[in-house]
ChimeraX commands (.cxc) that place a marker at each C-alpha (Angstrom):
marker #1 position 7.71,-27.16,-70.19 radius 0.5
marker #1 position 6.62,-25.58,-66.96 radius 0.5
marker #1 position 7.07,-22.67,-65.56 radius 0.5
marker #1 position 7.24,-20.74,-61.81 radius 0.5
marker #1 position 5.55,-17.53,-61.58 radius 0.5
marker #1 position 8.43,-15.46,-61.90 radius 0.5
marker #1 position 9.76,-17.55,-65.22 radius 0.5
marker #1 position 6.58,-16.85,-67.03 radius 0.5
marker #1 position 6.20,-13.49,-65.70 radius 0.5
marker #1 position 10.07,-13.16,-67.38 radius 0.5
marker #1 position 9.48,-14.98,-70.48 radius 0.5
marker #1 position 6.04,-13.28,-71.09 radius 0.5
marker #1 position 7.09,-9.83,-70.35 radius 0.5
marker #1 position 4.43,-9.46,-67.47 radius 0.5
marker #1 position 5.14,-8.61,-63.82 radius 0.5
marker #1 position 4.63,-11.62,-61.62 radius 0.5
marker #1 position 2.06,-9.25,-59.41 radius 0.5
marker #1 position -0.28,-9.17,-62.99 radius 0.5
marker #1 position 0.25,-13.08,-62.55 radius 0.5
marker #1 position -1.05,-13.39,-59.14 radius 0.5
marker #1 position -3.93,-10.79,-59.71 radius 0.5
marker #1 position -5.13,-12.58,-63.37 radius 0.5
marker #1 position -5.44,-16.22,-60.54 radius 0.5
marker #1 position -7.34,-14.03,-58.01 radius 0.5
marker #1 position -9.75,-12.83,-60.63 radius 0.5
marker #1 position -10.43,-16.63,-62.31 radius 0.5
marker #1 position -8.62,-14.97,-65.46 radius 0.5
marker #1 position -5.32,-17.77,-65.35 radius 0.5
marker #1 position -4.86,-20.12,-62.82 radius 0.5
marker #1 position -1.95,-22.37,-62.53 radius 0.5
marker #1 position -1.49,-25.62,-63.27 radius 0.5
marker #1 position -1.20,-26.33,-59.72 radius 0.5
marker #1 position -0.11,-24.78,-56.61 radius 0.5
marker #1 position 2.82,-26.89,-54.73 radius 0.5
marker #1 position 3.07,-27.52,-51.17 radius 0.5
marker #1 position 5.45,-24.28,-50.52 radius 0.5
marker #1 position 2.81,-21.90,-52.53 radius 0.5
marker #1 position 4.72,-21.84,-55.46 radius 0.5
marker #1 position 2.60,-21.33,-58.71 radius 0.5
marker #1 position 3.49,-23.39,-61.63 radius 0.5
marker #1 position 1.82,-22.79,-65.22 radius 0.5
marker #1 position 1.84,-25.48,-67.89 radius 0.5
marker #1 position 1.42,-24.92,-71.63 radius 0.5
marker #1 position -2.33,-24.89,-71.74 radius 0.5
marker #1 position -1.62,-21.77,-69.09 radius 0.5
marker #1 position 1.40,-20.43,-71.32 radius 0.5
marker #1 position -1.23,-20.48,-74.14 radius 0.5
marker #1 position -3.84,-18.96,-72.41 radius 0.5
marker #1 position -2.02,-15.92,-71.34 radius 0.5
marker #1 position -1.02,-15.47,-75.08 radius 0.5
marker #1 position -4.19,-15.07,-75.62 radius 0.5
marker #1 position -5.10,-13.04,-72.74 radius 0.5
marker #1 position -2.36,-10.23,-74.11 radius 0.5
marker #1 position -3.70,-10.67,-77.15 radius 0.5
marker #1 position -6.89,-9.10,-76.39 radius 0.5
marker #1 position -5.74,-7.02,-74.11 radius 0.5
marker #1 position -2.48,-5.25,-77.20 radius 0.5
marker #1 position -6.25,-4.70,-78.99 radius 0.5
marker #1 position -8.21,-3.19,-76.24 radius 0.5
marker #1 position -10.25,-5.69,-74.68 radius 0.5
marker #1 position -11.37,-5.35,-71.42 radius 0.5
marker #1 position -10.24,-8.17,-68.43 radius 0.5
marker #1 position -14.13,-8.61,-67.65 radius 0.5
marker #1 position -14.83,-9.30,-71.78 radius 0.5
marker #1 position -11.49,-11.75,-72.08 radius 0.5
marker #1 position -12.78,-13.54,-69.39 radius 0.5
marker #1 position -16.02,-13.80,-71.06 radius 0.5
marker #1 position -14.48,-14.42,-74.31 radius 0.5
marker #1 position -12.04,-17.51,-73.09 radius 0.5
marker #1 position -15.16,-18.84,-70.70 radius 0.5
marker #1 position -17.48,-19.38,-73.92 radius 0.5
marker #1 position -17.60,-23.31,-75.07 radius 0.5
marker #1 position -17.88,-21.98,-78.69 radius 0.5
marker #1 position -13.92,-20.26,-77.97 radius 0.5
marker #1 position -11.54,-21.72,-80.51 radius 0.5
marker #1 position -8.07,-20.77,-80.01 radius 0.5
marker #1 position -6.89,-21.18,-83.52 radius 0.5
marker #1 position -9.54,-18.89,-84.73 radius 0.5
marker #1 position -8.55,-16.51,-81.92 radius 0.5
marker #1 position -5.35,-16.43,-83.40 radius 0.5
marker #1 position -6.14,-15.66,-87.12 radius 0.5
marker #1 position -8.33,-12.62,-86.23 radius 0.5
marker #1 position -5.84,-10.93,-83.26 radius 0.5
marker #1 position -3.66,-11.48,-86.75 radius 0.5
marker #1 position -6.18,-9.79,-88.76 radius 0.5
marker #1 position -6.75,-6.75,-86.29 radius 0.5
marker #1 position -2.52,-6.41,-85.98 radius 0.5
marker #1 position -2.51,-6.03,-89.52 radius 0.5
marker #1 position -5.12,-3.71,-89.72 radius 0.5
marker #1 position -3.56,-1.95,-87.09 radius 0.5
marker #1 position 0.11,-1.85,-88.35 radius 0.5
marker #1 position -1.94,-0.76,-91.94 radius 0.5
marker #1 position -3.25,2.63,-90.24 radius 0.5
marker #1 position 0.44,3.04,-88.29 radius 0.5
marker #1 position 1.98,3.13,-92.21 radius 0.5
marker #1 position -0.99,5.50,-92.96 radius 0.5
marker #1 position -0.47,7.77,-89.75 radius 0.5
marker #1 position 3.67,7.47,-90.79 radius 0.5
marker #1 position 3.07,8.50,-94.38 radius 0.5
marker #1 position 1.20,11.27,-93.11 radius 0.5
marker #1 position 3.68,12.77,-90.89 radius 0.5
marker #1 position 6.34,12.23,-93.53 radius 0.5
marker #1 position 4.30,13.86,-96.36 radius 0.5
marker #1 position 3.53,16.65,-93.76 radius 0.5
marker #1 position 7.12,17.36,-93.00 radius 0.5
marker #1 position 8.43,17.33,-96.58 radius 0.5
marker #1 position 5.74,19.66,-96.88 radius 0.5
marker #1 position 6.73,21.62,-94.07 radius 0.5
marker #1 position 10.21,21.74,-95.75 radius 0.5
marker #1 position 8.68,23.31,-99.61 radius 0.5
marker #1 position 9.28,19.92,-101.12 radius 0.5
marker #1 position 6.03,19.56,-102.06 radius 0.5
marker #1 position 2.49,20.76,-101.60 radius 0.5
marker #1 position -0.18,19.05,-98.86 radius 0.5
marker #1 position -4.16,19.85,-99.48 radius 0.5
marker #1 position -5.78,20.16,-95.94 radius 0.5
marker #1 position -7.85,17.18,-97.09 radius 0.5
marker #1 position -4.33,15.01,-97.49 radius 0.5
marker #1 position -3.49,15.95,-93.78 radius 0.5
marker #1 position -6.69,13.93,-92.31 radius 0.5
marker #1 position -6.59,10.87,-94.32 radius 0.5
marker #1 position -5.14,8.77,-92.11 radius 0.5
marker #1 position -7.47,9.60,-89.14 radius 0.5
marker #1 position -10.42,9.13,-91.22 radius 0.5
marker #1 position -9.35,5.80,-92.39 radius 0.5
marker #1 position -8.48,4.54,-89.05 radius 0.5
marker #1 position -12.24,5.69,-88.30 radius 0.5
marker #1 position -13.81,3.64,-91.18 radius 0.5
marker #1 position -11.27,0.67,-89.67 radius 0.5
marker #1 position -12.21,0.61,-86.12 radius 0.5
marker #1 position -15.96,1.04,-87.34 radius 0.5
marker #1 position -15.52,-2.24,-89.81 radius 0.5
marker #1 position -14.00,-4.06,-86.90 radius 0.5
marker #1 position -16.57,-3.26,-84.22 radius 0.5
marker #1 position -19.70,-3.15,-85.99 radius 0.5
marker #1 position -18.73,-3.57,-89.79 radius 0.5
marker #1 position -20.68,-7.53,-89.51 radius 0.5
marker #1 position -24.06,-6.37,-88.37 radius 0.5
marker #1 position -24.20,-3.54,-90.04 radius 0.5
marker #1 position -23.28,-4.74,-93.58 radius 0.5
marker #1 position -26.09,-7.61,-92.35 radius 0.5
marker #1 position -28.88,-5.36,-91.66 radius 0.5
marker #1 position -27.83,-2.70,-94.20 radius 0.5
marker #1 position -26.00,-4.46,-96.86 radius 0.5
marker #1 position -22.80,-3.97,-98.50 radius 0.5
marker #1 position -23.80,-1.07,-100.75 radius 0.5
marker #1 position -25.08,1.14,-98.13 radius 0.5
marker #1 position -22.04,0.46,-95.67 radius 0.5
marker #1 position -19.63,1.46,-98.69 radius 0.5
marker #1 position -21.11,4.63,-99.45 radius 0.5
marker #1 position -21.23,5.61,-95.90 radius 0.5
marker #1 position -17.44,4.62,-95.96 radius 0.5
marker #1 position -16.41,6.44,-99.11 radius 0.5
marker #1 position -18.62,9.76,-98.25 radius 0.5
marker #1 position -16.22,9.89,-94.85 radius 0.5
marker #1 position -13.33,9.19,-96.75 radius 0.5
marker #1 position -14.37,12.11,-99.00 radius 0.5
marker #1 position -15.38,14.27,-95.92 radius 0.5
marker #1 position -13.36,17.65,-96.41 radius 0.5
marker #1 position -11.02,19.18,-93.17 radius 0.5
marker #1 position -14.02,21.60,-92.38 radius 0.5
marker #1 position -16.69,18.44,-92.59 radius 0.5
marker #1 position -15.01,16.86,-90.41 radius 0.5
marker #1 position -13.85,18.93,-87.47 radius 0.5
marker #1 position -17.52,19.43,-87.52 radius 0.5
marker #1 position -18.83,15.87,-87.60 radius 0.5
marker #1 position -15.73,15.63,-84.12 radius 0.5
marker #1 position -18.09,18.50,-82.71 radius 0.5
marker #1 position -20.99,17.52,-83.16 radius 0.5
marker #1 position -20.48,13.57,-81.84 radius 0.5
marker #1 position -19.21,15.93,-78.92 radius 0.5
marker #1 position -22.18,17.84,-78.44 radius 0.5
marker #1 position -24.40,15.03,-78.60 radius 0.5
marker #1 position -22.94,12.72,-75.95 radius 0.5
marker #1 position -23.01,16.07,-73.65 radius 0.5
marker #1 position -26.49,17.00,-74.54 radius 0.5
marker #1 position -27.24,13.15,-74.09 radius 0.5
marker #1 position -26.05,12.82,-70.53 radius 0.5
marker #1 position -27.77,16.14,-69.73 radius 0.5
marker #1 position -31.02,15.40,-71.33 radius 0.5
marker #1 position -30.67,11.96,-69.53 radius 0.5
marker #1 position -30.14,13.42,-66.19 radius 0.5
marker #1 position -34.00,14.78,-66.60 radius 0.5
marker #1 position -35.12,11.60,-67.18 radius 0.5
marker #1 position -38.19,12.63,-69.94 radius 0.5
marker #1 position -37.00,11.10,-73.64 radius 0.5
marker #1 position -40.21,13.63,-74.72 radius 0.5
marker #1 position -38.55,16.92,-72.75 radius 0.5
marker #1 position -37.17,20.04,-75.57 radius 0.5
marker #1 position -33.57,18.66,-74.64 radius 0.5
marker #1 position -34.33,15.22,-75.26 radius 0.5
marker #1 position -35.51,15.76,-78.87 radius 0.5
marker #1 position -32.95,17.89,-79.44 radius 0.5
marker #1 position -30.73,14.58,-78.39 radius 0.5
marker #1 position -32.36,12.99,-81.36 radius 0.5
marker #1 position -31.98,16.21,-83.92 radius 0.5
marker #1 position -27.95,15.80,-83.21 radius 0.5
marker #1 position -28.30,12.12,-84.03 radius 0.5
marker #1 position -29.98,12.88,-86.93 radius 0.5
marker #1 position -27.17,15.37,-88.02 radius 0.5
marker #1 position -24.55,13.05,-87.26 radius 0.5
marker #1 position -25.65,10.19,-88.76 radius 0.5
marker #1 position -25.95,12.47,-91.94 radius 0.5
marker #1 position -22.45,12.67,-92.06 radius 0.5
marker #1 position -22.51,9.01,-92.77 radius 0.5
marker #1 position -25.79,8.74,-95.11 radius 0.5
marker #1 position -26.31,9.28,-98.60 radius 0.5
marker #1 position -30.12,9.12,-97.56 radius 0.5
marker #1 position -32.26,9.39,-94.26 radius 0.5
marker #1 position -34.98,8.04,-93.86 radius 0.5
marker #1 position -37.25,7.68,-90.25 radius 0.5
marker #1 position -37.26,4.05,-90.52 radius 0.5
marker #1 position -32.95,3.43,-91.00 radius 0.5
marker #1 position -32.66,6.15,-87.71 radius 0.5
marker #1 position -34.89,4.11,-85.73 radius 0.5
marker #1 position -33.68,1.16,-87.22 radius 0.5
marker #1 position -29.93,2.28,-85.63 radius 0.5
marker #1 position -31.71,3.59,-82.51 radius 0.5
marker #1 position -33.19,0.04,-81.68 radius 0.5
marker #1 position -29.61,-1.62,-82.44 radius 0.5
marker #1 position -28.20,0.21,-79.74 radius 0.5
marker #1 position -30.21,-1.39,-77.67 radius 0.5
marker #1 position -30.32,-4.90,-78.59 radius 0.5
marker #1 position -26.39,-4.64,-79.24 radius 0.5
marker #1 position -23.97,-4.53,-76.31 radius 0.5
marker #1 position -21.49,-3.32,-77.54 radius 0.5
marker #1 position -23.39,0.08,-78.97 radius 0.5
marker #1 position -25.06,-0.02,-75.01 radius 0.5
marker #1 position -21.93,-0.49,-73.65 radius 0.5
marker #1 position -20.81,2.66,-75.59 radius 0.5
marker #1 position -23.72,4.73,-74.67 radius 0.5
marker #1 position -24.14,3.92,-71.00 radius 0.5
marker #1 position -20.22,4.96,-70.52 radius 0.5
marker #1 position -22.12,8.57,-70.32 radius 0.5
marker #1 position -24.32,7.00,-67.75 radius 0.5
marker #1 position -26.57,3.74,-67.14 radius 0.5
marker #1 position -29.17,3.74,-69.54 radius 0.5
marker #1 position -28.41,6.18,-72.18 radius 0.5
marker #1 position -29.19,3.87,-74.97 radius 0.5
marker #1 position -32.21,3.13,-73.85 radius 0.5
marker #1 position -33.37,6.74,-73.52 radius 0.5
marker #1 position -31.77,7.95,-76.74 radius 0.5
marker #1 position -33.94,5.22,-78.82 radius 0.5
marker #1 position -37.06,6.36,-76.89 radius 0.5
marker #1 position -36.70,9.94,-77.60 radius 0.5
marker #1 position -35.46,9.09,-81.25 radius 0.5
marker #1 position -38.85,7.09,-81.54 radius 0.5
marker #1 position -40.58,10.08,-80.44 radius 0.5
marker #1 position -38.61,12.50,-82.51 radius 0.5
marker #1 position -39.04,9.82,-86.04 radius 0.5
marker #1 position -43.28,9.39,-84.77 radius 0.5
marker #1 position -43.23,13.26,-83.92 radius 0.5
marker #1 position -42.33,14.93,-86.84 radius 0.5
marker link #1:1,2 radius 0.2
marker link #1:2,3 radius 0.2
marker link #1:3,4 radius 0.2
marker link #1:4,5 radius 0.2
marker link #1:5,6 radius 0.2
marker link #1:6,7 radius 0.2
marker link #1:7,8 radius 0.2
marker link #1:8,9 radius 0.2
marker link #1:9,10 radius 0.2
marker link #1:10,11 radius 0.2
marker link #1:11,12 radius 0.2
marker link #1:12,13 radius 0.2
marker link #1:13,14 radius 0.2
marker link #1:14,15 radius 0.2
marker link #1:15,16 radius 0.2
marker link #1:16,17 radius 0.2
marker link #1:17,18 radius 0.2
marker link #1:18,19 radius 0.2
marker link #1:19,20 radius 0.2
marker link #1:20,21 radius 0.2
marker link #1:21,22 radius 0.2
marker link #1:22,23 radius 0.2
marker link #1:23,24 radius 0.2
marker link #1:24,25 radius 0.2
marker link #1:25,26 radius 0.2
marker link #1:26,27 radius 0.2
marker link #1:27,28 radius 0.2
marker link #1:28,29 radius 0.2
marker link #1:29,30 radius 0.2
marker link #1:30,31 radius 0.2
marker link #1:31,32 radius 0.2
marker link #1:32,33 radius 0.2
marker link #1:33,34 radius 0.2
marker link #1:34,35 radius 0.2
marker link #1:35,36 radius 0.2
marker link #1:36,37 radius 0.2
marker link #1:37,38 radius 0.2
marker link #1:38,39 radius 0.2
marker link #1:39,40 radius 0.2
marker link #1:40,41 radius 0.2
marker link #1:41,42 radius 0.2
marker link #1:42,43 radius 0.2
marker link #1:43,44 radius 0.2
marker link #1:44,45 radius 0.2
marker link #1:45,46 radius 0.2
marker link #1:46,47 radius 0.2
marker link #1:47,48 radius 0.2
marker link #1:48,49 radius 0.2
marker link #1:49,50 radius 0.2
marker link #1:50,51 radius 0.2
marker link #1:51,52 radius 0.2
marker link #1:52,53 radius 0.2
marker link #1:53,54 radius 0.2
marker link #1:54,55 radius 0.2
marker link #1:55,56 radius 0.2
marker link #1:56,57 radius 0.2
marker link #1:57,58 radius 0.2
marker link #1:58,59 radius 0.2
marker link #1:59,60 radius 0.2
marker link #1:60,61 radius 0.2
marker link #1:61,62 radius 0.2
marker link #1:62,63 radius 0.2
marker link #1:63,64 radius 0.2
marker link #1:64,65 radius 0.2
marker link #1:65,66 radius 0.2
marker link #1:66,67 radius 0.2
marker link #1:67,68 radius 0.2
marker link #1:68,69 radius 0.2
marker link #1:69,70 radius 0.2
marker link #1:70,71 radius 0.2
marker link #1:71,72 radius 0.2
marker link #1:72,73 radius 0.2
marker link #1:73,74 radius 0.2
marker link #1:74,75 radius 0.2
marker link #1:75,76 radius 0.2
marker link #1:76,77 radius 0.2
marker link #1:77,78 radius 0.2
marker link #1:78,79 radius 0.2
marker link #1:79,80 radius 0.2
marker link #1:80,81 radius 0.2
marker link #1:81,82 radius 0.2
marker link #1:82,83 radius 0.2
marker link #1:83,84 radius 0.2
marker link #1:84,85 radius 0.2
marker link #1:85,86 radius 0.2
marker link #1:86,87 radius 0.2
marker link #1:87,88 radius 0.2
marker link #1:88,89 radius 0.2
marker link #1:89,90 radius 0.2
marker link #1:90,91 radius 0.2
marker link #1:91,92 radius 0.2
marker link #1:92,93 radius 0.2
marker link #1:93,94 radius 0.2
marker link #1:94,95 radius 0.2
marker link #1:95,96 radius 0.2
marker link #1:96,97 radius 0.2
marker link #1:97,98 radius 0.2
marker link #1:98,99 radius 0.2
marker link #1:99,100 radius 0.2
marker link #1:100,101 radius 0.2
marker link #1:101,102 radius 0.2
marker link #1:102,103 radius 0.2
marker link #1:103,104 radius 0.2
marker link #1:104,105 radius 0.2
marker link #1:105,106 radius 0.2
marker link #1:106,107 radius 0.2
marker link #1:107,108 radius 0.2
marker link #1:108,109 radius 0.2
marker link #1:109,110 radius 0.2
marker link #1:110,111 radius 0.2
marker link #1:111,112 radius 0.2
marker link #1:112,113 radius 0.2
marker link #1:113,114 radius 0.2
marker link #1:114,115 radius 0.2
marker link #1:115,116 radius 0.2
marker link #1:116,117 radius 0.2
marker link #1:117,118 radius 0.2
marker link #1:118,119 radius 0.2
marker link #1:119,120 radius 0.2
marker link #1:120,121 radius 0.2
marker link #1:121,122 radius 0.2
marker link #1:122,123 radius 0.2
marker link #1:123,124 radius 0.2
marker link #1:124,125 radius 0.2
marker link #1:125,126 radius 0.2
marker link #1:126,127 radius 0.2
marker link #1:127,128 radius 0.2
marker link #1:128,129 radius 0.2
marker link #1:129,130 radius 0.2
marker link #1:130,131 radius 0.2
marker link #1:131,132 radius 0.2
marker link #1:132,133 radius 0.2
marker link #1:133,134 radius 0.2
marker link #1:134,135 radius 0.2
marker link #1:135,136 radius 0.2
marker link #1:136,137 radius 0.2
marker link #1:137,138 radius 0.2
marker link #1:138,139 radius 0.2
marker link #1:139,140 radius 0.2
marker link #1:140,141 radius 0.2
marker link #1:141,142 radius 0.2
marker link #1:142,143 radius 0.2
marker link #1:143,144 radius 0.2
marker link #1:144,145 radius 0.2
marker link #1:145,146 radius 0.2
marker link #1:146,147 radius 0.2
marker link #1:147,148 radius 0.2
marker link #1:148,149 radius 0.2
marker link #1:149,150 radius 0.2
marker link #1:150,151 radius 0.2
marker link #1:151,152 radius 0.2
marker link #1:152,153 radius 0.2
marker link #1:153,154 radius 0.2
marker link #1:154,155 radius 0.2
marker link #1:155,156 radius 0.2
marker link #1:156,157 radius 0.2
marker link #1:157,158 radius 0.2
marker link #1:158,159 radius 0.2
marker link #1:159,160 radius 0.2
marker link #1:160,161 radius 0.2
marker link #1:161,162 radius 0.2
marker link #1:162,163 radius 0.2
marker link #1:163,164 radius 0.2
marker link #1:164,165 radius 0.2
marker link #1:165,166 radius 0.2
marker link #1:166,167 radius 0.2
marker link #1:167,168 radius 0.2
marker link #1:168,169 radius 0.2
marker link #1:169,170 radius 0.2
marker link #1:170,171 radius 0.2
marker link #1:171,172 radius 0.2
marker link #1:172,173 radius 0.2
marker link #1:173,174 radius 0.2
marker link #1:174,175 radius 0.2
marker link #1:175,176 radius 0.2
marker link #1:176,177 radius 0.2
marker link #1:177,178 radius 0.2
marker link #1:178,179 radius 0.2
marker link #1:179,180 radius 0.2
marker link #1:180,181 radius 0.2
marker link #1:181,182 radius 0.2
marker link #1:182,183 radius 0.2
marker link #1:183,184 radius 0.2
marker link #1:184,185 radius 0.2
marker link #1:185,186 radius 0.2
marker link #1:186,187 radius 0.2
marker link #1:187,188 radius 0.2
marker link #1:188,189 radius 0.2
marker link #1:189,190 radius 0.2
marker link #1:190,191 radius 0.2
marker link #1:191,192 radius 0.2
marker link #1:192,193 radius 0.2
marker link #1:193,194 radius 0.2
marker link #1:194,195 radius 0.2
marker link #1:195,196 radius 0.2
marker link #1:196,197 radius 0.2
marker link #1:197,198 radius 0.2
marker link #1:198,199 radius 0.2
marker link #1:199,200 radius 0.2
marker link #1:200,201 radius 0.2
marker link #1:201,202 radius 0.2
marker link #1:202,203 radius 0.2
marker link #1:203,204 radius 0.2
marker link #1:204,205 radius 0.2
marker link #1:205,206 radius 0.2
marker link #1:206,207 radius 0.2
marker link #1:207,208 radius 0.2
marker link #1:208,209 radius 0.2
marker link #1:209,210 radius 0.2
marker link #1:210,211 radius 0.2
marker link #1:211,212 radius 0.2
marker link #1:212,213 radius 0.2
marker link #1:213,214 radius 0.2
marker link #1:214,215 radius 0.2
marker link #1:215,216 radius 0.2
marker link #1:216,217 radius 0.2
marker link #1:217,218 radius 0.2
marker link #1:218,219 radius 0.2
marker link #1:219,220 radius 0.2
marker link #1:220,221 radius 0.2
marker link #1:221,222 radius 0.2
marker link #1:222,223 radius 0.2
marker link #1:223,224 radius 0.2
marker link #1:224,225 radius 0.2
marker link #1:225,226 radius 0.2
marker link #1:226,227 radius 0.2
marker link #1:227,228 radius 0.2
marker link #1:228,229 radius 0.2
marker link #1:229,230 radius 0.2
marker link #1:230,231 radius 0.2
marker link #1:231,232 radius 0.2
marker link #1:232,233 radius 0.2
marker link #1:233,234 radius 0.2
marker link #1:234,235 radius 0.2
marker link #1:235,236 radius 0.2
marker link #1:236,237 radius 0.2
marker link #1:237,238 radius 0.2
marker link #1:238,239 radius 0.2
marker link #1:239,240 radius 0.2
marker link #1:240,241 radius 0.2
marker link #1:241,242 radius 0.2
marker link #1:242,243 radius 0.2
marker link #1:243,244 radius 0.2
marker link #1:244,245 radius 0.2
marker link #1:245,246 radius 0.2
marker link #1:246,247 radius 0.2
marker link #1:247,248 radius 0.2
marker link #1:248,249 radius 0.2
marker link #1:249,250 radius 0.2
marker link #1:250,251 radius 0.2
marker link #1:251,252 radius 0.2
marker link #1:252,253 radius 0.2
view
């Protein structure tokens, strides 16, 4: 079956103009281009843009899909099984978030009593989710299985109080990061402070710190893209400068 622009724009449910700008960026070109301009996509293209909104229903940027569909190791049945893993996990957490609300109305209504704790369930779950999904592989690799679950279960356990504070102090850090950042010395009074946040947030996760698992996480920042990518959204180079001044924070103290 083939297709003109605005046919797969239709069946697809994409504007033809997304079409046109995924060709101009190298993301889908069409099968070929006839003599009066017309664009016409085949079903390796029809496939391809599957997978395109695929990663882009979960998030993933146009630069990264590009990256991700480029690679000779890309296997589009394996593609497939894990956007179906990640919908699940993500329809999971929407019956969560749903169960919530309704437990929080009835509760509203005198039906029945709701601890605080019961009220943030569902958004500390879909934290311990989006964690597993992101990082969940290297981590359980370079920390093992036991460690990750503890770190999961103390969240889960985390009461309302624990963890507005754990949202204000990831706050406070990637402020104090950016500012510390801006003057450029990982050994400056700000810059150490930098590290004492980190410290107290990764508590919130740890059974146990020690110097060596903080510098440990410090360094993966670094050698991971996607925890640089995270940290250099506050600005170019953050994750380099918050493992030297954790470094000098772990040697300092």
């Amino acid at each position: 079956m083939e297709y003109t622009i605005n046919k797969l724009a239709k069946l697809a449910g994409v504007s033809a103009r997304t079409l046109r700008y995924y060709d101009e960026c190298g993301l889908l070109k069409p099968k070929v281009i006839r003599s009066n301009g017309y664009r016409i996509y085949g079903e390796t293209e029809v496939d391809r843009l599957q997978q395109i909104l695929f990663y882009r229903e979960l998030g993933v940027e146009l630069a990264e899909i590009g990256r991700i569909l480029a690679s000779n190791s890309f296997d589009g049945r394996q593609a497939l099984e894990s956007h179906l893993a990640a919908l699940k996990s993500r329809r999971e957490q929407l019956d969560r978030l749903i169960a919530n609300v309704e437990k929080s109305i009835r509760s509203m209504k005198g039906e029945l009593n709701m601890t605080d704790e019961e009220k943030f369930v569902g958004f500390k779950q879909k934290l311990i989710d989006d964690n597993e999904k992101q990082y969940g592989e290297e981590i359980r690799a370079k920390y093992g299985d036991d460690m990750v679950n503890l770190s999961n279960a103390k969240l889960k356990g985390a009461t309302k109080e624990q963890y507005a504070e754990m949202e204000r102090l990831a706050a406070e850090l990637n402020d104090t990061l950016k500012a510390a950042f801006e003057q450029g010395d990982p050994a400056s009074g700000l810059a150490q402070k930098v590290a004492e946040l980190h410290k107290r947030w990764l508590c919130f996760y740890w059974d146990n710190y020690t110097k060596e698992a903080h510098l440990g996480v410090a360094q993966m920042y670094v050698d991971d893209p996607r925890f640089m990518a995270y940290y250099d959204k506050i600005a170019p180079g953050c994750a380099v400068f918050l493992r030297d001044a954790v470094k000098i924070h772990c040697g300092g103290e």
